[in-house]
mmCIF file of the N, C-alpha and C atoms, coordinates in Angstrom:
data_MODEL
# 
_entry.id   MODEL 
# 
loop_
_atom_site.group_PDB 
_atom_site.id 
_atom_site.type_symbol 
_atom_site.label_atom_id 
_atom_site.label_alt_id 
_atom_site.label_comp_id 
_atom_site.label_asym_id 
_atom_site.label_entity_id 
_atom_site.label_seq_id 
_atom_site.pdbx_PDB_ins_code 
_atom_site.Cartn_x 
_atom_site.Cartn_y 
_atom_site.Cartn_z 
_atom_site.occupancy 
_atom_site.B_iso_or_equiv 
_atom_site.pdbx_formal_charge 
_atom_site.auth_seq_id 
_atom_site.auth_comp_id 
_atom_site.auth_asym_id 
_atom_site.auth_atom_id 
_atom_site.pdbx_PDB_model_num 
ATOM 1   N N  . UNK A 1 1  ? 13.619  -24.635 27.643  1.00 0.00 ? 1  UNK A N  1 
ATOM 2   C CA . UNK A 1 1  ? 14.214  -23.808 26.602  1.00 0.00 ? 1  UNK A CA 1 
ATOM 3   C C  . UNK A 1 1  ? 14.654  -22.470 27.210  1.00 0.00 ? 1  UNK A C  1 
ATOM 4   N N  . UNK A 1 2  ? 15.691  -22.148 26.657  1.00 0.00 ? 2  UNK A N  1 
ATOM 5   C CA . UNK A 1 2  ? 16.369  -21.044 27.238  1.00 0.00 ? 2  UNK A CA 1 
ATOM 6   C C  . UNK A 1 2  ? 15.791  -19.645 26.601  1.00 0.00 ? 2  UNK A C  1 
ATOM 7   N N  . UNK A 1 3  ? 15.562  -18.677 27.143  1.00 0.00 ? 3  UNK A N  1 
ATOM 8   C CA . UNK A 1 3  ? 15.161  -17.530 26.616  1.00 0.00 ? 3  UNK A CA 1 
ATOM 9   C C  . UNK A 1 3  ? 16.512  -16.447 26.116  1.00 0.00 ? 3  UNK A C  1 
ATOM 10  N N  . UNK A 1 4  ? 16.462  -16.344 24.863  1.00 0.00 ? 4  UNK A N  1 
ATOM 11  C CA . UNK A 1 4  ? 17.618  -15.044 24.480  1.00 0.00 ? 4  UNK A CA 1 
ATOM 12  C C  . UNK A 1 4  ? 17.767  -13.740 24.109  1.00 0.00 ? 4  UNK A C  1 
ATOM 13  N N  . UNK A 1 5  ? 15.728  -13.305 25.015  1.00 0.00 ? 5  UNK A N  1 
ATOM 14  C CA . UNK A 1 5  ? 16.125  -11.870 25.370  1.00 0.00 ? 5  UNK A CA 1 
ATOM 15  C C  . UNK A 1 5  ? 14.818  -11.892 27.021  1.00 0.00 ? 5  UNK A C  1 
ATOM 16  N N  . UNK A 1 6  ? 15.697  -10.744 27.361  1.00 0.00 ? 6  UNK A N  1 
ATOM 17  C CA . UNK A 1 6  ? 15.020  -11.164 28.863  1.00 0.00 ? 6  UNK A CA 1 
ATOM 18  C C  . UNK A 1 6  ? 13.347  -10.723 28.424  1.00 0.00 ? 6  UNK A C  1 
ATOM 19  N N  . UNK A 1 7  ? 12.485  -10.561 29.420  1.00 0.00 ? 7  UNK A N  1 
ATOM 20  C CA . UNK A 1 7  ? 11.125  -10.347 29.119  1.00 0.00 ? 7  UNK A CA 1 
ATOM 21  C C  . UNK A 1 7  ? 10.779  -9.444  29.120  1.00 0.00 ? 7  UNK A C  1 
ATOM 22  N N  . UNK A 1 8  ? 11.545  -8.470  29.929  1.00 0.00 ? 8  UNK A N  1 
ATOM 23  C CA . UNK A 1 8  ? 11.440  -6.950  29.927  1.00 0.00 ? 8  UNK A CA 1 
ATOM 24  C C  . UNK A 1 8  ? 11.806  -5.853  28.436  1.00 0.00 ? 8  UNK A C  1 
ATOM 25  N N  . UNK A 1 9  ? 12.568  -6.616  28.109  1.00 0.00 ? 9  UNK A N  1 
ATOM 26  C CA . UNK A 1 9  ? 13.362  -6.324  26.876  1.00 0.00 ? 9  UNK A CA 1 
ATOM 27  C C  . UNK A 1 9  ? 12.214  -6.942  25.396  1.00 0.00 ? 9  UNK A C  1 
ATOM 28  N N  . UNK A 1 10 ? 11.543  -7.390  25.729  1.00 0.00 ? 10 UNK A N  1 
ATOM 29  C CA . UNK A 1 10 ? 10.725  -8.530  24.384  1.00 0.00 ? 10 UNK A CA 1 
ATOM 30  C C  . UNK A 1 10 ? 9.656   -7.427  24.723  1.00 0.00 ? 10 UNK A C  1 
ATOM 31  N N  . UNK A 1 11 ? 9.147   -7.192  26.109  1.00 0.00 ? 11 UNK A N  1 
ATOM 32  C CA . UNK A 1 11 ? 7.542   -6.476  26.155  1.00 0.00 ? 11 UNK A CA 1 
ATOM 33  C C  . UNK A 1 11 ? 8.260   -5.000  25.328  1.00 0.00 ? 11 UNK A C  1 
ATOM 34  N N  . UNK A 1 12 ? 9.610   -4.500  25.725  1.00 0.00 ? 12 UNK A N  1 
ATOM 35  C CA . UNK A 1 12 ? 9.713   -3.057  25.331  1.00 0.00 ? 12 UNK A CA 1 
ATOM 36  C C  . UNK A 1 12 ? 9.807   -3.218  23.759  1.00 0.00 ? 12 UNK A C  1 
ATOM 37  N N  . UNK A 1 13 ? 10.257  -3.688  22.952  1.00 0.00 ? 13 UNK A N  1 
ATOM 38  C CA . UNK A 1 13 ? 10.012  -4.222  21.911  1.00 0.00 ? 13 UNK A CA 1 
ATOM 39  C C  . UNK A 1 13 ? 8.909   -4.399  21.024  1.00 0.00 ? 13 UNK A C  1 
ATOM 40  N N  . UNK A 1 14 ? 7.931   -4.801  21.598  1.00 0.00 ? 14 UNK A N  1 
ATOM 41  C CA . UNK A 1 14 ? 5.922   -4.919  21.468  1.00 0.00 ? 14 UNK A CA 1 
ATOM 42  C C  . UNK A 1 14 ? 5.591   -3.538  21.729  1.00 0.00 ? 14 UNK A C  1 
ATOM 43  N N  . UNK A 1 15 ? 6.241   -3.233  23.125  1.00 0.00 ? 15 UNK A N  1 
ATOM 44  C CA . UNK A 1 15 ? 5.806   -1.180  22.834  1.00 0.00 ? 15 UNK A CA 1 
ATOM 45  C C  . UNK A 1 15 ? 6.190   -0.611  21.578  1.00 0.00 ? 15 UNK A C  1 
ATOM 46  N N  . UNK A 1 16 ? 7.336   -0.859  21.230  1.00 0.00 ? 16 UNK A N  1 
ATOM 47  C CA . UNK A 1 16 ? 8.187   0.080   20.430  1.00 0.00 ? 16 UNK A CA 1 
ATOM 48  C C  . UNK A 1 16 ? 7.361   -0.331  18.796  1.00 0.00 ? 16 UNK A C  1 
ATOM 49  N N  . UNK A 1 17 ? 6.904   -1.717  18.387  1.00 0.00 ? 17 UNK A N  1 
ATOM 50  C CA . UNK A 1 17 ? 6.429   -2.161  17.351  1.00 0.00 ? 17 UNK A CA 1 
ATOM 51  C C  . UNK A 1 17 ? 4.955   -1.737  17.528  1.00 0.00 ? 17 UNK A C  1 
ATOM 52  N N  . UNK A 1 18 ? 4.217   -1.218  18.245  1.00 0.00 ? 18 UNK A N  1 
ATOM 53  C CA . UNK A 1 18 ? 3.125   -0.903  18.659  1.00 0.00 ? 18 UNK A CA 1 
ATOM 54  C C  . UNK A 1 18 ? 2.675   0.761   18.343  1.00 0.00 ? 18 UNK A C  1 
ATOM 55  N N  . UNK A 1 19 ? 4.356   1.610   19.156  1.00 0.00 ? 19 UNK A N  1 
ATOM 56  C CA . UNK A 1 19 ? 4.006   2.785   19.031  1.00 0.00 ? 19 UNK A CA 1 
ATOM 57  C C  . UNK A 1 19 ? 4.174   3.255   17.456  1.00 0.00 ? 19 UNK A C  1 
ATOM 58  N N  . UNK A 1 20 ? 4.969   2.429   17.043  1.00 0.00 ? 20 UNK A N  1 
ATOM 59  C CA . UNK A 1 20 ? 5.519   2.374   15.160  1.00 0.00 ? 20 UNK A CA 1 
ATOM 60  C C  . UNK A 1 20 ? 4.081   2.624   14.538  1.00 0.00 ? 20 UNK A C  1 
ATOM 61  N N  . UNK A 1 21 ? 3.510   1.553   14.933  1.00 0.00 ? 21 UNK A N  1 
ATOM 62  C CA . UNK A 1 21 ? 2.468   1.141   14.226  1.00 0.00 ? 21 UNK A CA 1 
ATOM 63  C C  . UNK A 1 21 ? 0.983   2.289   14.471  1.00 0.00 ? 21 UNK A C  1 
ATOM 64  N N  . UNK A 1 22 ? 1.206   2.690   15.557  1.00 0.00 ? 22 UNK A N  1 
ATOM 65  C CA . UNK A 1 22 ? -0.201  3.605   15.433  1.00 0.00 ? 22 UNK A CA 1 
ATOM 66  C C  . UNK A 1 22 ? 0.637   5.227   15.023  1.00 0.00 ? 22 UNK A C  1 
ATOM 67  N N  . UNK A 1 23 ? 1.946   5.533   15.020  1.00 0.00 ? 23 UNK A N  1 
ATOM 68  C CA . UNK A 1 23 ? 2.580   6.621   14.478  1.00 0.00 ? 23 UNK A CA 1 
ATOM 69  C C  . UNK A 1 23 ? 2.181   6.532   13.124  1.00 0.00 ? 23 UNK A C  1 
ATOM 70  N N  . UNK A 1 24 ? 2.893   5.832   12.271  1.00 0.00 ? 24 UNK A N  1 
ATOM 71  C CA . UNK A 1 24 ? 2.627   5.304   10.819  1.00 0.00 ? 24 UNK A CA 1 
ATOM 72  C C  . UNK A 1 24 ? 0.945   5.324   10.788  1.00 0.00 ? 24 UNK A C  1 
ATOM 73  N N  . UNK A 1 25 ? 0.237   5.027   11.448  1.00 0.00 ? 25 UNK A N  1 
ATOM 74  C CA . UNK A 1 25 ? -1.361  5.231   11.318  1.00 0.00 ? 25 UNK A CA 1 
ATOM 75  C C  . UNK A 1 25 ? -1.867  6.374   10.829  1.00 0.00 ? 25 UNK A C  1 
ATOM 76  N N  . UNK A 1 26 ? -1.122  7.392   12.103  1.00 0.00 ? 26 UNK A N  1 
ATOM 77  C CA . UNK A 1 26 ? -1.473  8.678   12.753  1.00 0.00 ? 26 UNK A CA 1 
ATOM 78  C C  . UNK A 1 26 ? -1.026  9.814   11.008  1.00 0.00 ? 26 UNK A C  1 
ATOM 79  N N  . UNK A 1 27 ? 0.142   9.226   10.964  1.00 0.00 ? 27 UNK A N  1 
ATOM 80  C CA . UNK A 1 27 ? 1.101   9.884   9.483   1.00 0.00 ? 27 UNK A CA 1 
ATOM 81  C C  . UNK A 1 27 ? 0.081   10.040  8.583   1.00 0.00 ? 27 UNK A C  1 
ATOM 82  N N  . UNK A 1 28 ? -0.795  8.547   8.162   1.00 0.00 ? 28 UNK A N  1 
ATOM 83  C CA . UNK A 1 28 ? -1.291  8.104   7.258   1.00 0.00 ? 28 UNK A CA 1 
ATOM 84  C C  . UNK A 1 28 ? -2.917  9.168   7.385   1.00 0.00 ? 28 UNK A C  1 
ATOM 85  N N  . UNK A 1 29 ? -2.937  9.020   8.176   1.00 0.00 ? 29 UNK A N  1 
ATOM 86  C CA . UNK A 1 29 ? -4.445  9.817   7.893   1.00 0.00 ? 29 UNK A CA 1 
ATOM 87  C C  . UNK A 1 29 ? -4.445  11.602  7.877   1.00 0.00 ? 29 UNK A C  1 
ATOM 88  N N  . UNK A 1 30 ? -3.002  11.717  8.661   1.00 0.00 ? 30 UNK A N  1 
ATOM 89  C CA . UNK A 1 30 ? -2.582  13.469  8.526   1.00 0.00 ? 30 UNK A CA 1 
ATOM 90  C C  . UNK A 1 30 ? -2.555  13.152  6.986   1.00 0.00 ? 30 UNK A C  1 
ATOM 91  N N  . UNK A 1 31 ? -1.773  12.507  6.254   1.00 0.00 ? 31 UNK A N  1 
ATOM 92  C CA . UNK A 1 31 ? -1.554  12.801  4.718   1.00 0.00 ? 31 UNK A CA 1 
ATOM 93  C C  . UNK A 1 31 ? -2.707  13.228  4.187   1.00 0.00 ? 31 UNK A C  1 
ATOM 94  N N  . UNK A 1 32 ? -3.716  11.631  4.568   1.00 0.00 ? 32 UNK A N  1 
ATOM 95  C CA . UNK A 1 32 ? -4.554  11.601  3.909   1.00 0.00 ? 32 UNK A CA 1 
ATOM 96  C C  . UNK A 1 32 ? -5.775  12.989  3.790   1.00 0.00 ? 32 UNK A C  1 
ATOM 97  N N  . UNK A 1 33 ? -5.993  13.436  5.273   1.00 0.00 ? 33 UNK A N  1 
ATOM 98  C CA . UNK A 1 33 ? -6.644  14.771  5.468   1.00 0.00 ? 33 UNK A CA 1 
ATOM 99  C C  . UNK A 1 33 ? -5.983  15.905  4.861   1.00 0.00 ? 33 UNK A C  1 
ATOM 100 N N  . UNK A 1 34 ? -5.007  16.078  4.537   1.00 0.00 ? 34 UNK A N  1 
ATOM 101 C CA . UNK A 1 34 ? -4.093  17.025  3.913   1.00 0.00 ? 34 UNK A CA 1 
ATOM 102 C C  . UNK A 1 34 ? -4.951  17.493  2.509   1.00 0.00 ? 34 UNK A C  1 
ATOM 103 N N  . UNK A 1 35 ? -4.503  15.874  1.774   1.00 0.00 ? 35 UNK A N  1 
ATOM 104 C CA . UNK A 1 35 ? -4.960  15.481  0.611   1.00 0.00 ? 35 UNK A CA 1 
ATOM 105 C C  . UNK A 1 35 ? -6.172  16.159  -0.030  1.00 0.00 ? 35 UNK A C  1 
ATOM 106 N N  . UNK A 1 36 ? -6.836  15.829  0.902   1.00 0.00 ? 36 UNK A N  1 
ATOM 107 C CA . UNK A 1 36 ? -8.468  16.342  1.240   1.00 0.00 ? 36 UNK A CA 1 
ATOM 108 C C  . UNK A 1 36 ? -8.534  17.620  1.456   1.00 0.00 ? 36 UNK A C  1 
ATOM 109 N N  . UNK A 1 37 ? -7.927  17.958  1.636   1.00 0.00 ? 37 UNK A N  1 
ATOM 110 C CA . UNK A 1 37 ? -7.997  19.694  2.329   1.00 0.00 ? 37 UNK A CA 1 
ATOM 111 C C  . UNK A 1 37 ? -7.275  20.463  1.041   1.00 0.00 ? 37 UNK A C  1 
ATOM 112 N N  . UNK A 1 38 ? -6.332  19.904  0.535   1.00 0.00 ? 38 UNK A N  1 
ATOM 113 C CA . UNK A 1 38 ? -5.987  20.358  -0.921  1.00 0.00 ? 38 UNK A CA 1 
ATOM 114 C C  . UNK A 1 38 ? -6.923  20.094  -1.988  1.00 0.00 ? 38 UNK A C  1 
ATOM 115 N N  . UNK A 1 39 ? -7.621  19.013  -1.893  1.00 0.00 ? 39 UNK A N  1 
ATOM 116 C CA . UNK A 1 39 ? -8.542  19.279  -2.855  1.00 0.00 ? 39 UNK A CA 1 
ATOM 117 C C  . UNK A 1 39 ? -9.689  19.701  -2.833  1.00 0.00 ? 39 UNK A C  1 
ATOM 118 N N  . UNK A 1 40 ? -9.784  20.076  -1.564  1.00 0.00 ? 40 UNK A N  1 
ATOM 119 C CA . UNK A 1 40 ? -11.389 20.415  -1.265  1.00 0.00 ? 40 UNK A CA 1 
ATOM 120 C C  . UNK A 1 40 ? -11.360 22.651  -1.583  1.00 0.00 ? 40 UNK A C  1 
ATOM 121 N N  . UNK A 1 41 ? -9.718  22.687  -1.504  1.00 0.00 ? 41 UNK A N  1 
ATOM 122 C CA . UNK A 1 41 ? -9.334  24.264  -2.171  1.00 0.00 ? 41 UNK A CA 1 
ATOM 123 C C  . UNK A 1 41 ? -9.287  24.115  -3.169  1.00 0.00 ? 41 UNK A C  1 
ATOM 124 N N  . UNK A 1 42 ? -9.032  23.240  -4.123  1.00 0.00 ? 42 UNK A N  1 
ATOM 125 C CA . UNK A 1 42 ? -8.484  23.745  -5.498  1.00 0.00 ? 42 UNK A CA 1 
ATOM 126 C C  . UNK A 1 42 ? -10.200 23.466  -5.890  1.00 0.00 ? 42 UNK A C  1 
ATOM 127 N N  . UNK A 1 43 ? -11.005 22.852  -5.244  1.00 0.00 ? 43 UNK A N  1 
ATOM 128 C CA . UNK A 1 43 ? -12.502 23.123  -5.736  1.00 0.00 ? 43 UNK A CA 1 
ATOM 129 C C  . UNK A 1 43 ? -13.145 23.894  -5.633  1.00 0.00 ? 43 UNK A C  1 
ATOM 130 N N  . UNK A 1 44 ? -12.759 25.037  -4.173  1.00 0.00 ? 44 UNK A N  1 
ATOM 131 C CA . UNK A 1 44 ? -13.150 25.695  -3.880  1.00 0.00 ? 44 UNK A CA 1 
ATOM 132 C C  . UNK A 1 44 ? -12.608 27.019  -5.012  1.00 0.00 ? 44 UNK A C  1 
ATOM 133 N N  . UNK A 1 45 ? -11.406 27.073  -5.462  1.00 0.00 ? 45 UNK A N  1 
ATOM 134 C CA . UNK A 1 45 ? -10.669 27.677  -6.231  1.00 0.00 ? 45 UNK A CA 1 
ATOM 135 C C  . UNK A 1 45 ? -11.252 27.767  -7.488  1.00 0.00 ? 45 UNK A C  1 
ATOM 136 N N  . UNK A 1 46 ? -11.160 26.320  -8.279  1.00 0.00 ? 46 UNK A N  1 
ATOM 137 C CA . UNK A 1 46 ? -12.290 26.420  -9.483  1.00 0.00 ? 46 UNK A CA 1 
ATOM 138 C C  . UNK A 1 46 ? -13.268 26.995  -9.706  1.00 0.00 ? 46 UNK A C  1 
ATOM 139 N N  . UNK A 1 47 ? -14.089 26.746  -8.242  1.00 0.00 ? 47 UNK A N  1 
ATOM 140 C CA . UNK A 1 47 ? -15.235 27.447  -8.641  1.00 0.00 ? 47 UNK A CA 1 
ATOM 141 C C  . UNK A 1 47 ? -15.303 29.130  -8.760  1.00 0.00 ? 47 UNK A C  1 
ATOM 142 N N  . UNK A 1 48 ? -14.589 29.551  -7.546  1.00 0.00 ? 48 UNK A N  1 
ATOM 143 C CA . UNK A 1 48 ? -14.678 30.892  -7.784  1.00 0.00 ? 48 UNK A CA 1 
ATOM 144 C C  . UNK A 1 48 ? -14.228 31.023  -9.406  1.00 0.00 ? 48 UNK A C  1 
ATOM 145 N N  . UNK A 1 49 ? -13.112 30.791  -9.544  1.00 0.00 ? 49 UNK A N  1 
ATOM 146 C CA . UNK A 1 49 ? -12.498 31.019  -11.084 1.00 0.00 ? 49 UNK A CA 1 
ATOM 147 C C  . UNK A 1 49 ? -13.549 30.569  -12.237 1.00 0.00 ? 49 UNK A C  1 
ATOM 148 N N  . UNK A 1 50 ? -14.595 29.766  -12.183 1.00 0.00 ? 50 UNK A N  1 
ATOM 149 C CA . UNK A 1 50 ? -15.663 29.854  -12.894 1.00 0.00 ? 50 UNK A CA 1 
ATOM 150 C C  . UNK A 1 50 ? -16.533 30.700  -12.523 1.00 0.00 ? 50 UNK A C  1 
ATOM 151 N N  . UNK A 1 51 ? -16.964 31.101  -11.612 1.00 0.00 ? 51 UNK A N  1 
ATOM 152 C CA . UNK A 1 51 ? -17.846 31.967  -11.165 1.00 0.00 ? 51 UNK A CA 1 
ATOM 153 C C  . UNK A 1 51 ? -17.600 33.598  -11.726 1.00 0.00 ? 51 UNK A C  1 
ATOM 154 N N  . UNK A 1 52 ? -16.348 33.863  -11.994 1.00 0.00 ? 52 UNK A N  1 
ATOM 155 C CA . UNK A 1 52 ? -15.585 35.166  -12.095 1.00 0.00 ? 52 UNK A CA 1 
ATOM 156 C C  . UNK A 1 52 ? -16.237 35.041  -13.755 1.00 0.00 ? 52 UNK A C  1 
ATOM 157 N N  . UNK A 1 53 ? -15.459 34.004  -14.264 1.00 0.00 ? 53 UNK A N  1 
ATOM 158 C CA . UNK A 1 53 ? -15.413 34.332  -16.014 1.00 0.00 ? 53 UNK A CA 1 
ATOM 159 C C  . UNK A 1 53 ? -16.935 34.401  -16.088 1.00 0.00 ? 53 UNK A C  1 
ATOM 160 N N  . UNK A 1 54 ? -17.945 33.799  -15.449 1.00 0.00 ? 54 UNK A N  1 
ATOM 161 C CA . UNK A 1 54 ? -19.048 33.589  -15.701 1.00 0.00 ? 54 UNK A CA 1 
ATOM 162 C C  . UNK A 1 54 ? -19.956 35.177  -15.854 1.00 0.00 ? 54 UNK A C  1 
ATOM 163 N N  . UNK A 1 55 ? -19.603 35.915  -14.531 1.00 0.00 ? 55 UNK A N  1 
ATOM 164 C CA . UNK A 1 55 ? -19.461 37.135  -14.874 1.00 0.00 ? 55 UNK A CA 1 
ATOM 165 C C  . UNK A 1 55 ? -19.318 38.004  -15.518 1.00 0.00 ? 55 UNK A C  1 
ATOM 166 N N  . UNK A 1 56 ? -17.844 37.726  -16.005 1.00 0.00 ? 56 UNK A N  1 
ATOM 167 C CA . UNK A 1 56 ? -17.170 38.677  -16.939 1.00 0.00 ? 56 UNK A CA 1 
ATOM 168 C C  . UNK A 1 56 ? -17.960 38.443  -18.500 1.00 0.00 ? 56 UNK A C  1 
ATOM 169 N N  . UNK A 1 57 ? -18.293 37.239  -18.852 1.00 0.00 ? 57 UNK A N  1 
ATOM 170 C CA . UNK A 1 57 ? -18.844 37.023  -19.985 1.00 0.00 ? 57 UNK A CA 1 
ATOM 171 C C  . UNK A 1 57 ? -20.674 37.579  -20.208 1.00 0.00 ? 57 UNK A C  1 
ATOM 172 N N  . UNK A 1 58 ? -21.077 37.889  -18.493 1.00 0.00 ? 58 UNK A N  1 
ATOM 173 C CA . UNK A 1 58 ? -22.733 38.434  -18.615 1.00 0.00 ? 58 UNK A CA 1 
ATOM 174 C C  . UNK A 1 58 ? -22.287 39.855  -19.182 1.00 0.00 ? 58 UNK A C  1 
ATOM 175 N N  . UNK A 1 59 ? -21.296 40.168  -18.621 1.00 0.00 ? 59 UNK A N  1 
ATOM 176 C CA . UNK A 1 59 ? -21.050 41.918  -18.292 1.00 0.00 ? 59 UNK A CA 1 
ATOM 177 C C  . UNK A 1 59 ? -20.944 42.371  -20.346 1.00 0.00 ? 59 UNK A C  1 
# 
């Protein structure tokens, strides 16, 4: 059987579907830590903002 791409060309191909694949990984968990990091402020945020009124209402 005849081959209709050379072998050099098929392995660069497996790189290229390879480096895709751990980029798209790499994307996926920056988002995901992002995510996390936004919500781990807006908790951090809440709380102060409860902490304040909590205050204001002893005073």
């Amino acid at each position: 059987m005849k081959r209709l791409v050379s072998k050099s060309a098929l392995e660069n191909g497996i790189v290229a579907e390879l480096l895709l694949f751990f980029w798209s990984e790499a994307e996926l968990q920056t988002c995901k830590r992002q995510k996390t990091k936004t919500r781990n402020e807006t908790a951090k945020a809440k709380s102060r903002a409860e902490k304040r009124a909590k205050e204001r209402r002893e005073l």
